[in-house]
VOGU-3710 file (C-alpha; in Angstrom, 3 decimals, decimal comma):
1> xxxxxxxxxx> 0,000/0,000/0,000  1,527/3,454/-0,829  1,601/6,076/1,552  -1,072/8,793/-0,061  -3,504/5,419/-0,283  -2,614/4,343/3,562  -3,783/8,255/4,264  -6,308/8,678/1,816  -8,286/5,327/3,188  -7,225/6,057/7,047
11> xxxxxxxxxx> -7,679/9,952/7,372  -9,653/10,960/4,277  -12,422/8,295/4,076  -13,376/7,966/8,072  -16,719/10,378/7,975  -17,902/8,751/4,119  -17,356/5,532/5,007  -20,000/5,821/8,249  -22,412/7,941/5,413  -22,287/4,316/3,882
21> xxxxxxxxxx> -23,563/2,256/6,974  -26,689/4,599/7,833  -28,620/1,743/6,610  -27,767/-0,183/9,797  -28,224/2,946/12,302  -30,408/1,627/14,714  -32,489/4,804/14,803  -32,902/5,880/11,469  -31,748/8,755/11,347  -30,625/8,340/7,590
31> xxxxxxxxxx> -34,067/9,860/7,059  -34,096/13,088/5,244  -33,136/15,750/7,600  -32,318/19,662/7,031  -28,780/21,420/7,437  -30,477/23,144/10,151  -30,696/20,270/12,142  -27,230/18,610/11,088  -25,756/21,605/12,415  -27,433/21,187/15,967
41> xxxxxxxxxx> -26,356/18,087/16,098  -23,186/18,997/15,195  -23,065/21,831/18,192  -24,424/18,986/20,216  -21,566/16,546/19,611  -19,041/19,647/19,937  -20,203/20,270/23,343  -21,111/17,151/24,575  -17,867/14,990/23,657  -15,931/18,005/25,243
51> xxxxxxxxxx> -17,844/17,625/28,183  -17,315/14,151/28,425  -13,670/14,605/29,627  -15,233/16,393/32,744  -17,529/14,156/33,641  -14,822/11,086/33,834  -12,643/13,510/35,709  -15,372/14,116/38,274  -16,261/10,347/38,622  -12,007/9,264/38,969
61> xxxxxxxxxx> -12,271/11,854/41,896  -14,393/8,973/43,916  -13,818/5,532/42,242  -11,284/3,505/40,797  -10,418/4,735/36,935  -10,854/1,669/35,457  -13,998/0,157/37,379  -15,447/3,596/35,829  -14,614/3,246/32,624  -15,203/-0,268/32,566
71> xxxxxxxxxx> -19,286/0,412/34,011  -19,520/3,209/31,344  -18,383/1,220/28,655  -20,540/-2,127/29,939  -24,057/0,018/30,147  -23,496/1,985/26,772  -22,857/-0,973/25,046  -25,729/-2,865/26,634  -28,104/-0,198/25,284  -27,079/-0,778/21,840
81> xxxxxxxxxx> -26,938/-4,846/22,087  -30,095/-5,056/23,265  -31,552/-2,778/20,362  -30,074/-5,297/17,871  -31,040/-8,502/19,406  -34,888/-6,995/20,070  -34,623/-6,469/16,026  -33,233/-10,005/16,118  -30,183/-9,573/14,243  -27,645/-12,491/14,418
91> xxxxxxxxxx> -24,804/-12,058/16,255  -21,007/-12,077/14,692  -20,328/-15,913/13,776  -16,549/-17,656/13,111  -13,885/-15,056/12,514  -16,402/-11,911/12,384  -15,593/-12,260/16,402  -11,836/-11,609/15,398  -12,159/-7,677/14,694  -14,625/-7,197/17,130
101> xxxxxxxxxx> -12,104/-8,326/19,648  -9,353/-6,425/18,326  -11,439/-3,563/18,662  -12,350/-3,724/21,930  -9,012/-4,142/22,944  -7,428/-1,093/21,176  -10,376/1,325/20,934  -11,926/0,397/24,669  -10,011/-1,606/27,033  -6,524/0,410/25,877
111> xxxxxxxxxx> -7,288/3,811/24,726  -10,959/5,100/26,306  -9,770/3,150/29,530  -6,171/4,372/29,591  -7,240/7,727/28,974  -9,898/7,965/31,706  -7,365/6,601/33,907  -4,970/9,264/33,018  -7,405/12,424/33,858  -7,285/10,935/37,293
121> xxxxxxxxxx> -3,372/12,590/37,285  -3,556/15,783/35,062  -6,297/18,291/33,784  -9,036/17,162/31,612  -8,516/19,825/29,575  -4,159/18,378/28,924  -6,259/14,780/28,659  -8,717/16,058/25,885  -5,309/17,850/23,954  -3,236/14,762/24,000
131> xxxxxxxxxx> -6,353/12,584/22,807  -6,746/15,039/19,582  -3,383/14,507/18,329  -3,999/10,621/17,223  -4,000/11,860/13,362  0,074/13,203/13,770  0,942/9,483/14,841  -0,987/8,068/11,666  1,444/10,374/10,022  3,843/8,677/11,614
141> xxxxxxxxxx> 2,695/5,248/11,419  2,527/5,541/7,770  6,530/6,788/7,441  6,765/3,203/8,367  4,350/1,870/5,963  5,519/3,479/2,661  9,217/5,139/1,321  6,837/8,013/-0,566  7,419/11,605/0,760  5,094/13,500/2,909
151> xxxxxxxxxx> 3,338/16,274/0,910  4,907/19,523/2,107  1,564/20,517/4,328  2,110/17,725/6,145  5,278/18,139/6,780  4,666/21,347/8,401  1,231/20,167/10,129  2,940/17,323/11,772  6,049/19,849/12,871  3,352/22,206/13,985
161> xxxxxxxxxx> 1,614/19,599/16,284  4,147/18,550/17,981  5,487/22,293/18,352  2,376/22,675/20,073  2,576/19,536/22,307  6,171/21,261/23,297  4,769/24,234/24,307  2,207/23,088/26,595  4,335/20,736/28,355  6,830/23,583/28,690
171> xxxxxxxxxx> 4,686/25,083/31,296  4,551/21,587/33,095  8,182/20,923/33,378  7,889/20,930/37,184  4,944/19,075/37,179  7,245/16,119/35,553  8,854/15,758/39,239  5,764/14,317/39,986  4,804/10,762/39,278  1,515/10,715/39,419
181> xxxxxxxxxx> 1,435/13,584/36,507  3,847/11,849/34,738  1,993/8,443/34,746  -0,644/10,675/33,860  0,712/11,640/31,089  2,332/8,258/29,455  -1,415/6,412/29,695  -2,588/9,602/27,657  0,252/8,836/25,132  -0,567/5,021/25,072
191> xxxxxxxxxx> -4,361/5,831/25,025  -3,695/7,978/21,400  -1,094/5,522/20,238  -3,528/2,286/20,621  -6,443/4,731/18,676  -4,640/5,729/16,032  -3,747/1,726/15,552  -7,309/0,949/15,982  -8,298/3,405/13,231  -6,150/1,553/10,883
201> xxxxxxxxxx> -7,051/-1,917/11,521  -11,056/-0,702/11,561  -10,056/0,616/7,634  -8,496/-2,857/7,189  -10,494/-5,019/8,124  -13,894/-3,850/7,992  -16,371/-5,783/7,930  -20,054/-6,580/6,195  -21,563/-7,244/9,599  -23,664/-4,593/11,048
211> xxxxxxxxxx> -20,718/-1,852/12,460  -23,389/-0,332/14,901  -24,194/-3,932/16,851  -20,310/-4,427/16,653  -19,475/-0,923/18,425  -22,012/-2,522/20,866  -20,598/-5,617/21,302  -17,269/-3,984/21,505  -18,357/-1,929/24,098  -19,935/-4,888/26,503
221> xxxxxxxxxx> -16,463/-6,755/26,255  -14,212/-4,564/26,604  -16,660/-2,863/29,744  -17,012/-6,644/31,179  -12,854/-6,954/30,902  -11,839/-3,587/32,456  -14,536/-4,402/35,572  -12,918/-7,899/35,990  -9,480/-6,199/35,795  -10,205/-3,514/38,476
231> xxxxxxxxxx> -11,727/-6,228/40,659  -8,699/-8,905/39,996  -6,523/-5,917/40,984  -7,904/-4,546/43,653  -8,861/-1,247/42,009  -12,800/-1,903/42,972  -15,001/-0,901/45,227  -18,284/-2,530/46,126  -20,977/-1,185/43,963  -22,788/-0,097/47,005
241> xxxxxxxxxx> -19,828/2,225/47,703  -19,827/3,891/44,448  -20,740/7,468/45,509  -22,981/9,571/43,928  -20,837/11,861/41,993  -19,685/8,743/40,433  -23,122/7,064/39,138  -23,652/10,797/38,139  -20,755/11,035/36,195  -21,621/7,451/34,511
251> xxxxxxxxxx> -24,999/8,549/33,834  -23,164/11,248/32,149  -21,016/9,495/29,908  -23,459/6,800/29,143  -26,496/9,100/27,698  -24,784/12,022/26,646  -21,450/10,291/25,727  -22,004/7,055/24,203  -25,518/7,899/23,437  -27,138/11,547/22,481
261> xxxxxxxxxx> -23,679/12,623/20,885  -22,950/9,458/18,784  -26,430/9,399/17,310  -25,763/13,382/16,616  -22,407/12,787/14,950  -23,755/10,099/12,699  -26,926/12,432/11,638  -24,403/15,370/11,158  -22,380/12,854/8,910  -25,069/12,214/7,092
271> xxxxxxxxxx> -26,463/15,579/5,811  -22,946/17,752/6,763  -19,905/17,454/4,203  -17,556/15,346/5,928  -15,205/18,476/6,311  -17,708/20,382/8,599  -18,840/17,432/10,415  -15,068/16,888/11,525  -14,799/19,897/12,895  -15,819/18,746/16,284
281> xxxxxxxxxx> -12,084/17,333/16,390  -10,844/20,683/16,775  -14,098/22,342/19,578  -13,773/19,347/21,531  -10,284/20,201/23,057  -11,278/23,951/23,531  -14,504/22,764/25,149  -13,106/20,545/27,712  -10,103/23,361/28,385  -12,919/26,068/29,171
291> xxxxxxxxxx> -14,992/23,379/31,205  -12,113/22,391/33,431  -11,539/25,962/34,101  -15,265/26,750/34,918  -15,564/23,280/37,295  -12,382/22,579/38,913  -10,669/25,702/38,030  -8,543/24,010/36,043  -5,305/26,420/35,432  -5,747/28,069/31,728
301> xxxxxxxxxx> -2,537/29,739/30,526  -0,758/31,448/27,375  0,794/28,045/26,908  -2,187/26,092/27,309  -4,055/28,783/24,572  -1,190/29,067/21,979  0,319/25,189/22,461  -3,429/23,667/22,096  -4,330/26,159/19,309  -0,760/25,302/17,765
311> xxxxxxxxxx> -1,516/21,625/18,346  -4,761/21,598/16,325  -3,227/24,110/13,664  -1,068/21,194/12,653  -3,679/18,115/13,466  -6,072/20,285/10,776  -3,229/20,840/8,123  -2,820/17,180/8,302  -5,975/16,185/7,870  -5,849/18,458/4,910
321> xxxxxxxxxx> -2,988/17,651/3,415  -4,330/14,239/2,452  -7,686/15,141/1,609  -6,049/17,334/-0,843  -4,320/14,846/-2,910  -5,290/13,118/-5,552  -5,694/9,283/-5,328  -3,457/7,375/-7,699  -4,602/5,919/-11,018  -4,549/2,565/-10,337
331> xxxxxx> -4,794/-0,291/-13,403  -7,930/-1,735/-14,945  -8,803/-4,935/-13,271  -8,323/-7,836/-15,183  -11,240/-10,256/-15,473  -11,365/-13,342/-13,024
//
């Protein structure tokens, strides 16, 4: 595979290949809609998404990271299972259980668990910045997939978001003395690192079975694993000991997380160019930076503003880069 077609499938083709698979959304919302309400449910998944790095700070405050994630994770998924089997669709059979493994390993057990773990040691607005710079390693990955040269705006998007990365850490060189924030910060780095790998093996091995029931199914195993890990570990507490805050902050993350926004994102896919419907990539970040500030009074400086802004500068340029180039002629098929 050459490098423009790893980027072109990976980075280029994530928002049109979901327009293809609104025949499977489980709440029709492929129906004929207007722009006015594709952009509300764009605003809707701007907002809410950014929010959703508060809410798993607030519920790591009073419960183990994991067993939180893991719960989330378990009830979300539940919702969606149980839509599919009412509708009596047939469940994954032989090696269509291979991917959806995979999957919940990288996308759920590794990265969403990993990275609400990590907001339990630094800012959920530094969480939601490192989680937005997953495109800049697919750059990367790809160096490693093909000898072609990066088009020049990559080049300088991928120099520009790690610039950015630099500067905000710059004003958290001290906070490197401590382990905590500096355990913090390496599961943030795995958490992008196993996402950006689960992006490309989602392109490569997609499958024809329904990719909505899979997220689902995903979701259930991966939430089942991380609550068996916690317990096995000893990071669990009773569920009768699960404070308030904590249910709250599931409760959170299950409707308006997993549920409200994901339905939004898909119906702003579906009536949005995929351009405008990815902006939410680049609110998200400034969302969850202005909520920490408002709730926990989360520290907002000139390095936080200019690195972050930076930072997405150079996630957007590569993003753009690859959109903007042409996908190689490739030769007739011959006849089988």
């Amino acid at each position: 595979m050459s490098f423009f077609d790893f980027h072109k499938t990976i980075i280029n083709t994530s928002g049109d290949y979901i327009k293809k698979l609104s025949v499977f959304n489980p709440f029709t919302i492929h129906k004929k809609g207007t722009n006015a309400k594709a952009f509300f449910a764009l605003a809707l998944v701007c907002v809410l998404w950014g929010t959703t790095w508060i809410a798993s700070k607030e519920g790591v405050k009073h419960m183990p990271a994991l067993q939180l994630a893991g719960m989330r994770q378990f009830i979300g998924g539940i919702f969606y299972v149980a839509f599919f089997l009412y509708k009596k669709v047939p469940l994954p059979k032989g090696k269509e259980w291979i991917p959806v493994l995979v999957l919940a390993f990288l996308n759920f057990i590794m990265s969403n668990g990993l990275s609400t773990w990590g907001v339990k040691y630094i800012s959920a607005g530094l969480g939601s910045i490192m989680g937005a710079i997953f495109p800049l390693w697919l750059v990367v990955i790809g160096l490693f997939a093909s000898k072609e040269k990066l088009p020049g705006k990559a080049v300088i998007g991928l120099l520009l978001g790690f610039s950015g990365v630099c500067v905000i850490f710059y004003d958290h060189l001290i906070d490197f003395r401590n382990p905590d924030f500096s355990f913090g910060i390496m599961l943030s780095l795995i958490a992008t690192w196993t996402w950006a790998f689960g992006t490309i093996y989602t392109k490569k091995q997609a499958l024809n079975f329904n990719p909505y029931f899979s997220l689902g199914l995903q979701m259930v195993i991966a939430g089942a694993s991380l609550f068996i890990i916690a317990n096995i570990t000893g990071n669990a507490v009773p569920l009768t000991s699960v404070p308030v805050q904590s249910w709250a902050a599931i409760g959170y993350l299950v409707l308006f997380g997993s549920l409200i926004a994901f339905v939004s994102y898909l119906y702003a896919l579906q009536h949005l160019p995929t351009e405008q419907a990815s902006i939410y990539a680049y609110v998200n970040p400034m969302v969850a930076v202005l909520c920490g500030w408002l709730v926990f009074n989360e520290k907002i400086t000139s390095y936080i503003i200019i690195g972050g802004l930076v930072t997405l500068l150079g996630v957007f340029l590569v993003n753009k880069a690859f959109k903007a180039v042409p996908a190689p002629e490739q030769p007739e098929a011959e006849g089988v």
